[in-house]
Phi, psi and omega in degrees: 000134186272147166214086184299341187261020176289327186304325186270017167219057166238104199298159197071035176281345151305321165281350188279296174308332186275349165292322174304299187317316172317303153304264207321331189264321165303332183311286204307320203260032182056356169309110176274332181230153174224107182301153152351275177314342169285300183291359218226314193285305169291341169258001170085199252314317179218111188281021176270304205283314182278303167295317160329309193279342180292306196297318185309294213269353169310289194322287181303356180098000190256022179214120162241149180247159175208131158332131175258080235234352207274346175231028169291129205219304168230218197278292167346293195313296179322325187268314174339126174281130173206156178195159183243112192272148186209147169250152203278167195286331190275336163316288176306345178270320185297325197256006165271262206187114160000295197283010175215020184301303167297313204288356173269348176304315210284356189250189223242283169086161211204166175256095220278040194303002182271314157342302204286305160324316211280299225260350156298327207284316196292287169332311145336293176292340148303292161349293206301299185323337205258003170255006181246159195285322177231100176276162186276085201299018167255350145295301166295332173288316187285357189263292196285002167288316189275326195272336177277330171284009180227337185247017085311000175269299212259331187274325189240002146303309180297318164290342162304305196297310187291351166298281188283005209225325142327312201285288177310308166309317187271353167061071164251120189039047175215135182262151183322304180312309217252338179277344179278314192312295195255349172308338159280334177296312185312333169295282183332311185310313213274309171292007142267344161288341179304313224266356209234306176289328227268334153329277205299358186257334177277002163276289167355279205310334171324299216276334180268342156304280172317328183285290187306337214255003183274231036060323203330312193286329194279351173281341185280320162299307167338287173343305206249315163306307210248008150287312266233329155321331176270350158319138165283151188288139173296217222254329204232166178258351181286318191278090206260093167266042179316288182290331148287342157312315173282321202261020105319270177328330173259002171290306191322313195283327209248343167278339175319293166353289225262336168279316176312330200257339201265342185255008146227024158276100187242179195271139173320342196231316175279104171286155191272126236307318185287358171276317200287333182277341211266283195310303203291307170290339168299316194301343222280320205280332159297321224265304176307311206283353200248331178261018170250315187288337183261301186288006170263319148006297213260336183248353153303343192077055149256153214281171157249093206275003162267007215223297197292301184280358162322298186301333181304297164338307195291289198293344117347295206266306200285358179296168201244325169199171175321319183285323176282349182276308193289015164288299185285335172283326188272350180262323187286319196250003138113023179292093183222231179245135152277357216288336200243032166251355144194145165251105179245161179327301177343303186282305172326301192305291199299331173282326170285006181278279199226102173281147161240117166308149169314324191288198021247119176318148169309331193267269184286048161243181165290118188314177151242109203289142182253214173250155192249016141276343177292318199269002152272256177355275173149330208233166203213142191223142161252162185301113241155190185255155203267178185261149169329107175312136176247146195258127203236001174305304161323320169286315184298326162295351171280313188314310183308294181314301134355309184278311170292307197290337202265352172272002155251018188272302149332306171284347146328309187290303167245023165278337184271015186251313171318120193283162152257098205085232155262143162230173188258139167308341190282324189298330188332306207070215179262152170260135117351138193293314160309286155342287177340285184308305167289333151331301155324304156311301199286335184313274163340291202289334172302309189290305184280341153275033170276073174299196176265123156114348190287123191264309175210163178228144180263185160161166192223145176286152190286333145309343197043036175297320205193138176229121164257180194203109186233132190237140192263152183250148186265127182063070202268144159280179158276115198291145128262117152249119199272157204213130212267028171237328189155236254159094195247116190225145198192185178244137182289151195244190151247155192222161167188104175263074157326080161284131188279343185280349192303141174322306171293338172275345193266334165298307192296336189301309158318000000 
């Protein structure tokens, strides 16, 4: 049972509040996951002592982890335990308020690609504000008023949803029935966010660049002057606390920022929350399809033994008196005669001798010898031919085959993906679904290292297969690529797409 308010009467309840606060504070700056070592640079004293305490507070509910695979380099790392804390909504209510404590359990949360338009958008308009010399502040504070209430919307929908979409995967408070029932939409839901996030958040991130290389603090000051106008006045006429007010507010406002920017940005060492969601919701969906493949399994007929004894549980309770339980018990679980756990010729000779009725108790019927690996063991083999082997060759050579066509589908994919040299995104042409799909890929991972004030980025695939160079061009036209899924548009770069496997790269690498 979780008690997320345990931490705070326990000893070392001082390291416990100041590791929470640490999350309460990333919460405000949008921040979804926190590695160890983060949470270890702001709350201080010892990470042996800071990770103990991250593991505690899992164990009471008020954190939860998933595995961190995002800096897996080898085999060694991959087995290695890392994890990524996050606060679980009971966490997240205790450290709110009693009193909204039911309503964050209950709540669901969504995945908003309509948000992500909304917040392009706002940012466009901040831009345009941020070239003119005297902007108009009540425009600007409601544009950055709009961009913090739609963008705190979409950041803690997006931690719900993902939350409740664990739950449904591990088929936690969810029927069988009812997840098979909605599972091609939620797949479809979760790959157009993919596909939403992965546009609209590099242009987002384009627009948070162009902004940082602007202006950003004097609009972010504008804000904070025309809240900070509605103070009330002190005590003395001397006592103006106006201005203090404003440095608060505008601190308040540039921590804002500085999260808005870290969660579709990402940092050299921090991939940014909108990458960690974009992996996490792919992973999410073979994981859906491995819990559909498991409940059909199951209702293919195989049993469920925790399903029987739930019914079981139920008949049990519902019986009318003792004598009908101790019926049902002797029946489910096999309290009988032991007499049908072997029958031999043997056995066969002696009953034609002396028939034993079925009714005759078990104490006064005739033993029976059984074999003493059945009373070590459980289970008893009779003497035979032994079983067949089944010959799997045929199946292995499909695999194999299988294994060759799709690693030559992938070296196809970048030989067709590799440029000569530089090229412009629009010169691609067409793609092929396979190419297409790693395209995609190599895009994506380009666009979130794309930081602020940054003209071009280098990057690599995690495999070290391709290597890109994606450079932005000013006053880019609009890409069309035509694609055997549909028609892929975007604002055009200059690109230079690297196999790293190609022969000649692997020579000059040597």
């Amino acid at each position: 049972m979780h008690s997320p308010f345990t931490y705070l009467t326990v000893e070392k309840a001082d390291l416990y509040r100041r590791v929470m606060l640490v999350f309460v504070a990333a919460k405000r700056r949008f921040t979804v996951h926190l590695r160890p070592e983060d949470v270890w640079a702001e709350a201080g004293g010892e990470l042996a002592e800071v990770t103990a305490a991250l593991v505690a507070l899992q164990g009471w509910g008020n954190l939860r982890a998933d595995p961190d695979t995002s800096r897996v380099t080898s085999v060694e790392e991959f087995h290695r335990a890392r994890f990524l804390y996050q606060l679980t909504t009971e966490g997240e209510a205790a450290e709110e308020a009693l009193g909204v404590y039911d309503e964050a359990l209950g709540r669901r949360g969504a995945l908003q690609a309509v948000a992500l338009a909304d917040i392009a958008t706002h940012l466009r308009a901040l831009l345009e504000l941020a070239s003119v010399a005297e902007a108009d502040a009540a425009k600007v504070h409601l544009l950055l008023r709009a961009l913090v209430d739609r963008f705190t919307d979409l950041a803690a929908n997006a931690q719900a949803f993902m939350g409740s979409l664990q739950r449904s995967i591990d088929m936690q408070d969810t029927d069988a029935e009812a997840f098979r029932a909605y599972k091609d939409r939620l797949i479809a839901y979760l790959q157009r966010f993919i596909t939403d996030l992965v546009a609209t958040g590099g242009e987002i991130a384009g627009l948070v660049a162009h902004l940082d290389e602007g202006e950003v603090d004097r609009l972010l000051d504008l804000a904070a002057r025309r809240e900070a106008a509605d103070t009330a006045p002190g005590a003395s006429a001397e006592d103006d606390p106006r201005e203090a007010e404003f440095v608060r507010l505008a601190a308040l406002w540039r921590e804002r920022w500085a999260g808005f920017r870290g969660w579709f940005v990402s940092a050299p060492s921090h991939p940014s929350q909108a990458k960690l969601l974009r992996s996490q919701a792919r992973a999410a969906v073979p994981q859906l399809l491995h819990v559909v493949s498991a409940l059909n399994e199951r209702r293919a007929g195989r049993s469920d033994r925790s399903a029987d004894f739930r019914t079981l549980a139920v008949w049990f309770a519902e019986a009318p008196d003792d004598t009908v339980r101790h019926r049902l018990w002797r029946g489910a679980f096999g309290l009988h005669s032991s007499r049908h756990l072997t029958v031999d010729a043997e056995t066969l000779d002696a009953r034609e001798v002396e028939p034993v009725a079925p009714t005759t108790s078990w104490s006064a019927a005739p033993s029976v010898h059984i074999s003493p690996r059945l009373r070590r063991t459980g289970s008893y083999e009779r003497r035979g031919r032994p079983t067949r082997v089944e010959d799997r060759s045929a199946a292995r050579r499909h695999l194999a085959e299988l294994a060759e066509r799709e690693a030559a589908e992938v070296v196809a994919a970048r030989a067709a993906l590799a440029t000569e040299g530089t090229v412009r995104l629009s010169d691609v042409g067409h793609l092929d679904t396979a190419p297409f799909r790693l395209f995609l890929g190599l895009l994506g991972d380009a666009l979130s290292a794309l930081g602020p004030g940054r003209r071009e980025v280098s990057t690599t695939t995690t495999d070290g297969s391709m290597a890109v160079t994606l450079t932005v061009l000013d006053q880019a036209s609009e890409v069309r690529l035509d694609t055997p899924h549909g028609v892929f548009r975007g604002p055009d770069h200059l690109l230079r797409i690297t196999d790293l496997t190609a022969p000649e790269q692997v020579e000059r690498t040597a």
